[in-house]
C-alpha positions in Angstrom: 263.0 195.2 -118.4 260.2 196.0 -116.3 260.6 198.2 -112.9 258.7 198.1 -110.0 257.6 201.7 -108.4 259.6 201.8 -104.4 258.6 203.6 -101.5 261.4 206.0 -100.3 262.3 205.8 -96.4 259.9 209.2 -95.6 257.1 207.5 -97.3 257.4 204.6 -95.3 257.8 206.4 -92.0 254.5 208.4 -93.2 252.7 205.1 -93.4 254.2 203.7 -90.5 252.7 206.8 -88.9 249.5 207.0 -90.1 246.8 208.6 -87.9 244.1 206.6 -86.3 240.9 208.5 -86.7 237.5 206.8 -84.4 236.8 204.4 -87.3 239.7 202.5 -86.8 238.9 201.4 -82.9 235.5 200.0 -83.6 236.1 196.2 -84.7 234.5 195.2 -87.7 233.0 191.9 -86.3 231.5 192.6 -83.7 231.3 196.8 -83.3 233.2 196.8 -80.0 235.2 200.4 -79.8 238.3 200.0 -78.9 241.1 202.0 -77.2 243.1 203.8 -80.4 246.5 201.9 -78.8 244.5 198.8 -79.6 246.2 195.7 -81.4 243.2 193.3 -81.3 239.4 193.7 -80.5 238.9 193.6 -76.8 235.9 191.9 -77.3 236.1 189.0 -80.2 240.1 188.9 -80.5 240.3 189.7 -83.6 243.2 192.0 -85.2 241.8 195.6 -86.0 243.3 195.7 -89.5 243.9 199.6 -89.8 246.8 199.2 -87.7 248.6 196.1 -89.0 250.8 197.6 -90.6 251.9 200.6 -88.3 251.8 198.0 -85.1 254.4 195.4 -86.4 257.1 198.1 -87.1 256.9 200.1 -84.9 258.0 197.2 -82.3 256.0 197.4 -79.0 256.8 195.2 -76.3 253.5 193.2 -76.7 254.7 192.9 -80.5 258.0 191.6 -79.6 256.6 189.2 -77.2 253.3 188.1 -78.7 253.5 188.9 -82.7 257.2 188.5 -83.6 258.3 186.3 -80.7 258.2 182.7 -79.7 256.3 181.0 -77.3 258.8 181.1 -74.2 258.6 185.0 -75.3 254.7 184.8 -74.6 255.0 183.7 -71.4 257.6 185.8 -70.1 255.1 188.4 -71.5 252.5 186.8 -69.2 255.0 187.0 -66.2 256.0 190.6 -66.8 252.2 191.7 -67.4 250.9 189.5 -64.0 254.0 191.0 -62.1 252.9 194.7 -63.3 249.3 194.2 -62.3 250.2 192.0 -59.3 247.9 193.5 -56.4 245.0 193.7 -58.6 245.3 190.6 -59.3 245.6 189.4 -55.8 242.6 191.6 -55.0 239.9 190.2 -57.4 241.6 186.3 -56.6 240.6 187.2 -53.2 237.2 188.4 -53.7 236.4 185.7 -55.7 236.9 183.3 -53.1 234.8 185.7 -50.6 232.3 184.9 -52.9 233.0 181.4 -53.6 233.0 180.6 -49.8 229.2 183.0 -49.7 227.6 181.3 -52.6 228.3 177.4 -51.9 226.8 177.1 -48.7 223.9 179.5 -49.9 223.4 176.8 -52.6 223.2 173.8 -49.9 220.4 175.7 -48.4 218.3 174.2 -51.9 219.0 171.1 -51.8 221.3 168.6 -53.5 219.4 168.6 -56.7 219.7 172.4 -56.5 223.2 172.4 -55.0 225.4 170.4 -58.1 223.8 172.3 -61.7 224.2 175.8 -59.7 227.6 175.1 -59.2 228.3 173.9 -62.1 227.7 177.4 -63.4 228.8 179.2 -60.9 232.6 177.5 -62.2 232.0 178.2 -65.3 230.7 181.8 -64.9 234.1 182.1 -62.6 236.4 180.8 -65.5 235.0 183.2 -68.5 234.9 186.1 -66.1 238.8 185.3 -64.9 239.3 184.2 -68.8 238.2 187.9 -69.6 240.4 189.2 -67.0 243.5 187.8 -68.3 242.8 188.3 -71.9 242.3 191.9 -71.0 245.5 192.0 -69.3 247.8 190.2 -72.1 246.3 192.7 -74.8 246.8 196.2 -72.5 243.5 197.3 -71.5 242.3 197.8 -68.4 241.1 195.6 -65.9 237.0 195.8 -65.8 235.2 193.7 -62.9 232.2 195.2 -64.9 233.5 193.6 -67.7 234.5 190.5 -66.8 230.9 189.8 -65.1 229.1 190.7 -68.1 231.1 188.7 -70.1 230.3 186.1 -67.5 227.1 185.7 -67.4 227.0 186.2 -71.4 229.7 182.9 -72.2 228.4 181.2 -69.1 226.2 178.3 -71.0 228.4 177.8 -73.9 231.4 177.3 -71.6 230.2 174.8 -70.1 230.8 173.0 -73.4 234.5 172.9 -73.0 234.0 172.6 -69.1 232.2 169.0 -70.0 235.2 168.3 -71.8 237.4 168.6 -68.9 235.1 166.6 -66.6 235.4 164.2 -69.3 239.3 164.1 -69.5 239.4 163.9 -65.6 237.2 160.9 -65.4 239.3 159.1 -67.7 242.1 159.5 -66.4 240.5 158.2 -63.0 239.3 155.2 -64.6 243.5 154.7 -66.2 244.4 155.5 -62.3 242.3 152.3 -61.2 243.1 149.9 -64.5 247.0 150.8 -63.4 246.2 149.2 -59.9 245.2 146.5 -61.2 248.4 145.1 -61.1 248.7 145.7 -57.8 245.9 144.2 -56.5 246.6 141.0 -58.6 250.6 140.4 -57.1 248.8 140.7 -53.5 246.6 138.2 -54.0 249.6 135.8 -53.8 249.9 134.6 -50.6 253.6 134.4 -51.0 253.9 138.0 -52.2 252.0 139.3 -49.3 254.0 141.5 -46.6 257.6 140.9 -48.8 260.0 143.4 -49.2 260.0 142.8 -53.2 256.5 143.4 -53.1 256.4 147.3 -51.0 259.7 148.1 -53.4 257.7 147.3 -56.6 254.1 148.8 -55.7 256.3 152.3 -54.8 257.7 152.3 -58.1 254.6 151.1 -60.0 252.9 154.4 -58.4 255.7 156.5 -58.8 255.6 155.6 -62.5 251.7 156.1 -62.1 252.6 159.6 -61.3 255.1 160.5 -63.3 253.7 159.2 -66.7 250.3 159.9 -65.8 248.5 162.2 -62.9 251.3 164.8 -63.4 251.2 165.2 -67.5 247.8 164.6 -67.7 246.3 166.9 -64.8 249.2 169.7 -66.7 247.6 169.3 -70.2 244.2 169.1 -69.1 243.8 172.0 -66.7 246.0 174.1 -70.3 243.5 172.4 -72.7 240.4 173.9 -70.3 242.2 177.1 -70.4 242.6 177.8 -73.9 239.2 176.5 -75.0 237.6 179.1 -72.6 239.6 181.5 -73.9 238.5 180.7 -77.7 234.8 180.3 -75.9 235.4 184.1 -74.9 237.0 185.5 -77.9 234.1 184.0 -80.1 235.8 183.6 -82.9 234.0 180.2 -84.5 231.1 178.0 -83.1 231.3 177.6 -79.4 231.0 173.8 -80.1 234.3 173.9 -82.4 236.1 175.5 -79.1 237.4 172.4 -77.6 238.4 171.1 -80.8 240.7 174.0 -81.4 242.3 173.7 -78.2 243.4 170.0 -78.7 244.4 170.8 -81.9 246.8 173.3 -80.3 247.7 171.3 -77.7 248.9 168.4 -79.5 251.5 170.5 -81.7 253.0 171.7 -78.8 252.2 168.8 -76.2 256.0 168.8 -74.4 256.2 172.4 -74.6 252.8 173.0 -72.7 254.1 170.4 -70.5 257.1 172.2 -69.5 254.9 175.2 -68.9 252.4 173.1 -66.6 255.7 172.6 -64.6 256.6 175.9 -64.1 252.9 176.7 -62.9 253.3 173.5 -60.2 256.6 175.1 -58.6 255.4 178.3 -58.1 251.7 176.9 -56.7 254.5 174.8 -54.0 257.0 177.5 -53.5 253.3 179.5 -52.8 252.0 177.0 -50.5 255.3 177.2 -48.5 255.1 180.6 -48.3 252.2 180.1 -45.0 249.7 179.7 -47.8 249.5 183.1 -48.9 251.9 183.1 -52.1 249.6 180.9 -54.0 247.1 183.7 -54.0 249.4 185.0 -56.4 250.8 181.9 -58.0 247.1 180.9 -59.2 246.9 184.4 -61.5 250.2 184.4 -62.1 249.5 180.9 -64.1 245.9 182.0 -65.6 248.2 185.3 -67.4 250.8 183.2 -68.6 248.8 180.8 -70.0 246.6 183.3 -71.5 249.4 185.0 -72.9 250.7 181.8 -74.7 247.4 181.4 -75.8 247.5 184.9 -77.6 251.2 183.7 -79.4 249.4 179.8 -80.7 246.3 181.7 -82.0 248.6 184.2 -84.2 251.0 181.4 -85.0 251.1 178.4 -87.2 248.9 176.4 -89.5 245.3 177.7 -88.9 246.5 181.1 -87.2 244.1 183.7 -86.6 244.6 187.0 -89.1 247.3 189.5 -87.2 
């Protein structure tokens, strides 16, 4: 019979321990030097491979949550890390709308030709810098306005990919919104329909049902889809053109789940709104962090998981 050499419990615990020396924070993609407490590359996302082994047992809270979890895990994780960095959060949501409410009307000052492309990219540099923010956040490092603008202004043109994408999701479900109303306009054109009860009961349900089936699940899925496809855009893991196909790829497996999520996100934007408008300052990060975070659990989960 043929035995197999064991590791005894101190030998384990010695490997489990094993000393990080500088070599192991530099990622071996793309060179970025990392904090030695780092699970992933801060930069590219990918999992620094000289702690795999020590990280998984020795059970951090961000293993627990993003590694060894499940999804609902995740996005507790992104409540707990948004609630831990909450005024930071608040402050950089608030200077971006300083900005925003500086930079539009500066833009007008050009022109309409001028005015649309310059926004365009002012968006998109807005969602890679916030992207960076959260992703930053989920994976324990600091936050870095620095950071986050450089990474900005470097991701800006190939987000803009994705962003197209969800322009293009929006205008179709427009164009659904006014092939449902069709129906609508054709029963009033009965002059026997017109001004009946029967009639103001069924259009009321007809765009209730328009609602429910429609604006609410699809506006959900598509703002989620935009979010994790700039997060791929920023982690730069493949082609920036194979971004949005990742993202629906993801989506799709988890379609009701995400759904349930994008409900969540709509409650606490209300219950922030009836808080005299101020709360949703906090409910807008408080959704880009959670759904970063569940974005960290799909990419290390599943068929087509990224190494961890």
């Amino acid at each position: 019979m043929v035995t197999f050499p064991t590791m005894t419990t101190d030998e384990t615990e010695k490997e489990i321990e094993t000393v990080e020396t500088d070599e192991t924070k530099r990622c071996r993609d793309c060179g970025f030097k990392n904090p030695s407490e780092a699970l992933h590359c801060g930069m590219c996302g990918k999992r620094i491979p000289t702690v795999k082994k020590a990280a998984l047992k020795k059970g951090s809270f961000y293993d627990k949550a993003i590694i060894a979890g499940e999804i609902n895990n995740a996005f507790d994780f992104g409540y707990d890390t948004w609630s831990k960095n909450f005024w930071q959060l608040i402050g950089i949501f608030i200077l971006a709308i300083l900005i925003s409410a500086v930079f539009v009307p500066i833009t007008l000052l050009f022109g309409k030709a001028f005015w649309f492309p310059a926004n365009i990219l002012f968006i998109s540099f807005m969602s890679v810098a916030f992207a960076r923010i959260f992703l930053d956040i989920v994976r324990g490092f600091p936050i870095s306005l620095t950071r986050a603008i450089g990474t900005g202004l470097m991701r800006m043109i190939p987000a803009l990919w994705p962003l197209l994408w969800v322009m293009v999701s929006f205008l179709l479900m427009l164009g659904f919104f006014q092939i449902w109303l069709l129906a609508e306009k054709f029963l009033e054109s009965f002059e026997l329909l017109k001004g009946s009860s029967a009639l103001e009961i069924f259009i009321f349900l007809w765009r209730t049902a328009l609602i429910a089936a429609v604006l609410v699940p699809g506006t959900i899925w598509t703002l989620i889809f935009g979010m994790l496809a700039i997060c791929r855009t920023v982690d730069m893991r493949e082609s920036v053109w194979l971004a949005p196909f990742w993202a629906v790829k993801r989506l799709w497996r988890r379609l009701w789940r995400f759904l349930g999520i994008g409900m969540i996100h709509i409650l606490a934007h209300v219950f922030g709104v009836i808080v005299c408008y101020v709360g949703i300052l906090a409910s807008i990060p408080l959704a880009g962090v959670s759904t970063v975070a569940v974005y960290e659990w799909i990419r290390l989960h599943g068929p087509g998981a990224d190494e961890y």
